[in-house]
C-alpha positions in Angstrom: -15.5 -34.6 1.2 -16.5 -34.3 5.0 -19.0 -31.8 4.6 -20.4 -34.1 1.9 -20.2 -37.2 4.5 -21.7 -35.4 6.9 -24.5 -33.9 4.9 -23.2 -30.4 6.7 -25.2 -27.6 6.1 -24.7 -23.7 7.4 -23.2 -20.5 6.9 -19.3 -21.9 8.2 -20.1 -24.8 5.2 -21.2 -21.8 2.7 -18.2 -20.0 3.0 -15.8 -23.1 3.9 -16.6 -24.9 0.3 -15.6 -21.7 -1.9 -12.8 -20.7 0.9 -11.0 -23.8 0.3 -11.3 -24.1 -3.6 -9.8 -20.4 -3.6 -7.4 -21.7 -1.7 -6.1 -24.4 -4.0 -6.3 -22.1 -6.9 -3.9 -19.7 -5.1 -2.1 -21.9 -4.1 -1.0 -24.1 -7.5 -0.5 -20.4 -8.4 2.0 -19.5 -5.9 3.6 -22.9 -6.2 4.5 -22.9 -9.9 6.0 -19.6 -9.4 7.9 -20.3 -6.3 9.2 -24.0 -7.7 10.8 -21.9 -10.8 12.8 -19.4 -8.6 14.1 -22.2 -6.3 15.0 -24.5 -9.6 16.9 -21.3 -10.2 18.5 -21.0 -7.2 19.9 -24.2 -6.7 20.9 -24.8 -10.2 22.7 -21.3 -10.3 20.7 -20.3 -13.6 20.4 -16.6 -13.6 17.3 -15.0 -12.0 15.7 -13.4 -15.4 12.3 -12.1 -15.7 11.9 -15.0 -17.8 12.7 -17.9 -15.5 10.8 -16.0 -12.4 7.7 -14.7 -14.3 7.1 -15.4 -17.8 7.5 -19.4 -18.0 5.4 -19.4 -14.7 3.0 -17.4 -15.5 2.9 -19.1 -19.1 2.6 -22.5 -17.3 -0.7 -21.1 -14.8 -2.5 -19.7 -18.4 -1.9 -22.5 -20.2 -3.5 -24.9 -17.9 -6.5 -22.4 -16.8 -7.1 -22.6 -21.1 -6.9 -26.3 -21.3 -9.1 -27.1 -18.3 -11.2 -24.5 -19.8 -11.6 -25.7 -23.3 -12.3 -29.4 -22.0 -14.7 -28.2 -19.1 -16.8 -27.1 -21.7 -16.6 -29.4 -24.1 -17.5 -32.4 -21.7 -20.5 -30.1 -20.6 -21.7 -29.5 -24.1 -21.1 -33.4 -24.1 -23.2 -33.7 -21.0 -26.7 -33.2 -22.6 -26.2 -36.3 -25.5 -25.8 -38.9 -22.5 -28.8 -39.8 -20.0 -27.1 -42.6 -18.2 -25.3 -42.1 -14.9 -22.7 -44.4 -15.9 -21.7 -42.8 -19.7 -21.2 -39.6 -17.6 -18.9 -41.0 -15.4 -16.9 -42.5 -18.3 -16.9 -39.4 -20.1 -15.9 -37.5 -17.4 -12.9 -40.1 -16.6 -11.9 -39.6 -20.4 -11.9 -36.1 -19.7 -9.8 -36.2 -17.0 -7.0 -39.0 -18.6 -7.1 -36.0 -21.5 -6.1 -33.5 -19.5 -3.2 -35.1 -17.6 -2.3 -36.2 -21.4 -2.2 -32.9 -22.3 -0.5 -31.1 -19.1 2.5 -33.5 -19.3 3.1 -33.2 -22.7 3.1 -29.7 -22.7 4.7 -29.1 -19.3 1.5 -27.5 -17.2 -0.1 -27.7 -13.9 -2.0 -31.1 -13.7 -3.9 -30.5 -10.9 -4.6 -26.6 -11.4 -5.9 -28.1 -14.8 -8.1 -30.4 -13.2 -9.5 -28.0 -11.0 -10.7 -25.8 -13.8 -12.6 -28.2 -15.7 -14.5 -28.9 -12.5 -15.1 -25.0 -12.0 -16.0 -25.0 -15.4 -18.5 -28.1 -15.2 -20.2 -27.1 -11.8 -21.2 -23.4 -13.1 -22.2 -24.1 -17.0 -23.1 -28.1 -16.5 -26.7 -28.3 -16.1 -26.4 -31.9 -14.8 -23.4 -31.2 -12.6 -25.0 -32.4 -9.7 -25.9 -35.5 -11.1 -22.1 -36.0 -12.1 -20.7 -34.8 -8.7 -22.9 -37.4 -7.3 -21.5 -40.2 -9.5 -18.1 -39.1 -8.8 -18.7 -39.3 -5.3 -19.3 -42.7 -5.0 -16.4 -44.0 -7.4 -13.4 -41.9 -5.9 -13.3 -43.1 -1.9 -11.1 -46.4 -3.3 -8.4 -43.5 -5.3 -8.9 -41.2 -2.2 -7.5 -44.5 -0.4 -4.8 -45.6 -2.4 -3.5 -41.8 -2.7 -3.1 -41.6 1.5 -2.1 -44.9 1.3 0.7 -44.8 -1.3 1.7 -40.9 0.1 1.7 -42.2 3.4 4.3 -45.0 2.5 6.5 -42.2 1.2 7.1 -40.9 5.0 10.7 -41.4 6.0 10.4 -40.9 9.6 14.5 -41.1 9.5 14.5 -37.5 7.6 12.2 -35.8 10.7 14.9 -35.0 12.7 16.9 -33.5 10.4 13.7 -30.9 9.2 12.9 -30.6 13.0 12.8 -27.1 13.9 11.6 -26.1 10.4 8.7 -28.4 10.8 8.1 -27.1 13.9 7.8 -23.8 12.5 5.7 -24.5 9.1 2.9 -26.1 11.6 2.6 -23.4 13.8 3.1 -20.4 11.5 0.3 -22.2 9.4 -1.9 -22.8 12.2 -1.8 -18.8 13.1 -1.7 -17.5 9.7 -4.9 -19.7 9.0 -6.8 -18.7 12.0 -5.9 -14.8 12.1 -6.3 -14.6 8.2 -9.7 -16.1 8.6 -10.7 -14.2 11.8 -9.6 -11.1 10.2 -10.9 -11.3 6.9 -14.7 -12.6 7.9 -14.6 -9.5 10.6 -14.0 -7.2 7.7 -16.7 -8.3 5.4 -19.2 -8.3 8.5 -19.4 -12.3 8.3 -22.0 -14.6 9.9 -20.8 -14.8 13.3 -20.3 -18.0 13.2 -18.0 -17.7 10.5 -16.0 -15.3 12.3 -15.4 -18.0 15.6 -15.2 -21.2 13.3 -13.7 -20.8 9.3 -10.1 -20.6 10.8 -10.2 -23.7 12.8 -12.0 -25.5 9.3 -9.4 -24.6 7.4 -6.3 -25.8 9.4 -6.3 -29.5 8.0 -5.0 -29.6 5.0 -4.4 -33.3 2.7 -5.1 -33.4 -1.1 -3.6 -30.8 -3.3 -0.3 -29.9 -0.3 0.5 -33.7 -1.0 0.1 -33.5 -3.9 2.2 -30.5 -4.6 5.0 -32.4 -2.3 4.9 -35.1 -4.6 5.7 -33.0 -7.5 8.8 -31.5 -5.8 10.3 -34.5 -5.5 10.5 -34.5 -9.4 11.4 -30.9 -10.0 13.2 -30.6 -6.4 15.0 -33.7 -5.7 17.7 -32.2 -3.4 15.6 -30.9 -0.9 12.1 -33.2 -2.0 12.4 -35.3 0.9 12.3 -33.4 3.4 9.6 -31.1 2.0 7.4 -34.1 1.5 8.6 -34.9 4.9 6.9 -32.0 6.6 3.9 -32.0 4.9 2.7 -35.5 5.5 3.7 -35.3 9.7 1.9 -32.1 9.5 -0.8 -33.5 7.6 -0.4 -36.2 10.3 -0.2 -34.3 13.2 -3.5 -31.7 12.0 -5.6 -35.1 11.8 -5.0 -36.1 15.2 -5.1 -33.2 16.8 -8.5 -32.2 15.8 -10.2 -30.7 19.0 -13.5 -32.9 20.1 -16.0 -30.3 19.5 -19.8 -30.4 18.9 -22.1 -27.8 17.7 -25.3 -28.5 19.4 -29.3 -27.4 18.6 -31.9 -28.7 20.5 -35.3 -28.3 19.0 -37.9 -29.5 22.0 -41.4 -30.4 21.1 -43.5 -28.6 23.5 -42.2 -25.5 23.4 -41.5 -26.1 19.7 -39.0 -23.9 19.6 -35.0 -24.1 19.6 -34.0 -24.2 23.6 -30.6 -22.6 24.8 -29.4 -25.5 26.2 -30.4 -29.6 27.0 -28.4 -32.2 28.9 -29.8 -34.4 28.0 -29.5 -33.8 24.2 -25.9 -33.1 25.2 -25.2 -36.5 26.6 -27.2 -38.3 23.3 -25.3 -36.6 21.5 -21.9 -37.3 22.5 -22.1 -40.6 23.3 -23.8 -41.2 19.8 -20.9 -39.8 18.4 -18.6 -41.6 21.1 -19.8 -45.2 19.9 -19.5 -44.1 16.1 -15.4 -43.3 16.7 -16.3 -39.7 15.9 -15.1 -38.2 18.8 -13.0 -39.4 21.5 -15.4 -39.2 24.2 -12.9 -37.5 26.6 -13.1 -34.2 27.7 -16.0 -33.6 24.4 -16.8 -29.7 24.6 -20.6 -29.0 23.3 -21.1 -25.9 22.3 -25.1 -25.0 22.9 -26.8 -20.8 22.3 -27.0 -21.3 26.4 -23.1 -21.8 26.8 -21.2 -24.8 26.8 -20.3 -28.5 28.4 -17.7 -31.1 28.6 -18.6 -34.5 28.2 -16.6 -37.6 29.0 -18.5 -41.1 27.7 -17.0 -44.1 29.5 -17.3 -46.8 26.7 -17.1 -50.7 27.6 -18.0 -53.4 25.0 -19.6 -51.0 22.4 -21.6 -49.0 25.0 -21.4 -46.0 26.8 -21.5 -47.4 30.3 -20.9 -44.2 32.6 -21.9 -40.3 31.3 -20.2 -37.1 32.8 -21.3 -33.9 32.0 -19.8 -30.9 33.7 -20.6 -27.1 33.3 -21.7 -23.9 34.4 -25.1 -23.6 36.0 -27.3 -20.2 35.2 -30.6 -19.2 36.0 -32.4 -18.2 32.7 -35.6 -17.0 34.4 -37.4 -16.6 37.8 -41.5 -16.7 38.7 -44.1 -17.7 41.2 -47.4 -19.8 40.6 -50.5 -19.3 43.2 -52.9 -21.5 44.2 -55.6 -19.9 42.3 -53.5 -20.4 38.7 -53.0 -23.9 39.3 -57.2 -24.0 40.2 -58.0 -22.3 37.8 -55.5 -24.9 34.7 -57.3 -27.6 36.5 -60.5 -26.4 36.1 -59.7 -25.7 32.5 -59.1 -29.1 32.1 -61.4 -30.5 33.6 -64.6 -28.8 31.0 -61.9 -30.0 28.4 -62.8 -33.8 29.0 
C-alpha cells in the first residue's frame, strides 16, 4: 500500500512486493500448523500425526483449492464485463464467496483470499485494471480494520507479557534484517537490496493482526496477550521508523546524475518536513556522494530555519590559465 502511495519504483520495491506476499503465504502456513499443536497442548489432546500434520495440512490445501477455483473463475468472468464498476462488484462477490466457503468448511480465510489474488494478477488480463479499482475502495476498510484492532489493545495486559514482548520485537527485528542481508548476499542481489530489504520488511500490520484476531477464537486462554504483543509491536515498528531519505539529483547542465547537492538535500527534506513525512529532526539523506543530516525548523506551516550537517570531500582538483578563459571568451564572442 505504501509503495503504491508513493508511486515507489526500484530494485528494493522489485524484490520488497514478492518478498512480503511470500511472506504471508508462509506465514498463514506456519500458523495453522502451529495453532493446532498449541490447541493440543493446552487442551491435553494427544499429540497424533493427525492433530499436528494432517488436519493442518488438510486445512492449508483446502483453501489454496478454493481460492484457486474462484481466482479463475472470476478471471474467466473478467472478460464478459467492460465497466470498472461491475468488476469491482464481481470481485466483492468473489471475495463474500470465499469467506462463505472458508467458514463453513473450517479453512484459512485469509490464505484463501490471498490465492485468488495470486491467481487473478498472473492469469487476469485486466488485473491491473481491478487492482486499480480496488485501490481506491479499500482505504475506508483499511481504516476501520486499525481502528477496530486498535480498540482491542488492553494496555492493562502489557505488563504482564512484558519481557516476552520485549523479546518477540527484538528477535523479529534481527531475524528480519540478518535473514534479509543474508539471503540477498547469497543470490548476488542489487546492492541496494542487500543495505535496504531488511529494514523494509520490519513493519509488519495486516495479516499479523489479523492472525491475532483469529487466536483469540481458537486460543482464548492466552489470546490476549498474543493480540497484546502484536498490536504494541505493530505500534512501536510505526513510530520508530528511522527518518531516512534516498536522494538523486539529476542537474541540468551537466545533465547527468551528480554525487551529491545541498541544496536538493534541504528541498527535499523540508518538502517532506511540511507534508508530516518525516520528522524533520535529525533527517539522514543518503546521496551516491555520502550522506547528510538535516534538521527543518517548522513554524506556522513553514520551514523557517535549515540545518544541514556533514562531511566535506574534495571530488576533484584543476587549474584554469589566463589563455583558456581568453580563449571561451573569444569563442563567445564569434558566437553572437
Amino acid at each position: 500500500m505504501v509503495i503504491r502511495q508513493y508511486k515507489a519504483k526500484g530494485p528494493v520495491c522489485e524484490m520488497l512486493l514478492p518478498v512480503v506476499a511470500m511472506d504471508d503465504a508462509l506465514g498463514l502456513m506456519a500458523y495453522a500448523i502451529s495453532i493446532s499443536v498449541a490447541q493440543a497442548m493446552v487442551s491435553g489432546a494427544p499429540m497424533t500425526v493427525v492433530n499436528m500434520a494432517l488436519i493442518p495440512l488438510g486445512e492449508i490445501v483446502g483453501s489454496l483449492v478454493i481460492g484457486t477455483v474462484i481466482g479463475f473463475v472470476l478471471s474467466l468472468c473478467m472478460s464478459f464485463f467492460h465497466s470498472r464498476g461491475n468488476k469491482l462488484a464481481l470481485t466483492i462477490a468473489a471475495i463474500f464467496l470465499a469467506l462463505g466457503l472458508c467458514d463453513l468448511w473450517g479453512l484459512s480465510n485469509l490464505l484463501c483470499i490471498m490465492m485468488i489474488g495470486a491467481v487473478m494478477t498472473n492469469v487476469c488480463k485486466t488485473a491491473n485494471v481491478v487492482i486499480e479499482q480496488t485501490d481506491r475502495f479499500t482505504p475506508p476498510l483499511f481504516l476501520l480494520f486499525f481502528v477496530i484492532s486498535g480498540a482491542q489493545l488492553n494496555l492493562g495486559v502489557l505488563p504482564t507479557v512484558g519481557l516476552v514482548g520485549v523479546c518477540y520485537v527484538l528477535f523479529r527485528v534481527v531475524g528480519k534484517w540478518l535473514g534479509a542481508m543474508l539471503g540477498s548476499r547469497m543470490v548476488h542481489a542489487h546492492p541496494n537490496v542487500q543495505k535496504y530489504l531488511g529494514f523494509t520488511l520490519i513493519p509488519q500490520a495486516g495479516v499479523a493482526i489479523g492472525l491475532a484476531a483469529m487466536t483469540l477464537t481458537k486460543l482464548p486462554q492466552y489470546g490476549r496477550q498474543i493480540q497484546a504483543i502484536i498490536l504494541a509491536g505493530t505500534l512501536i515498528y510505526e513510530l520508530t521508523g528511522p527518518d531516512e531519505i534516498l536522494e538523486k539529483t539529476y542537474e541540468r547542465g551537466v545533465e547527468d546524475f551528480t554525487l551529491a547537492c545541498g541544496t536538493g538535500t534541504g528541498s527535499v527534506a523540508a518538502a517532506l518536513t511540511l507534508l508530516g513525512r518525516v520528522s524533520g529532526k535529525n533527517v539522514r539523506v543518503r546521496m551516491d556522494g555520502g550522506e547528510l543530516t538535516v534538521d527543518a525548523e517548522e513554524k506556522d506551516g513553514s520551514i523557517e530555519n535549515l540545518y544541514l550537517t556533514g562531511p566535506a570531500a574534495m571530488v576533484c582538483a584543476g587549474e584554469i590559465l589566463d589563455e583558456a578563459i581568453l580563449k571561451l571568451v573569444k569563442r563567445q564572442e564569434e558566437k553572437t
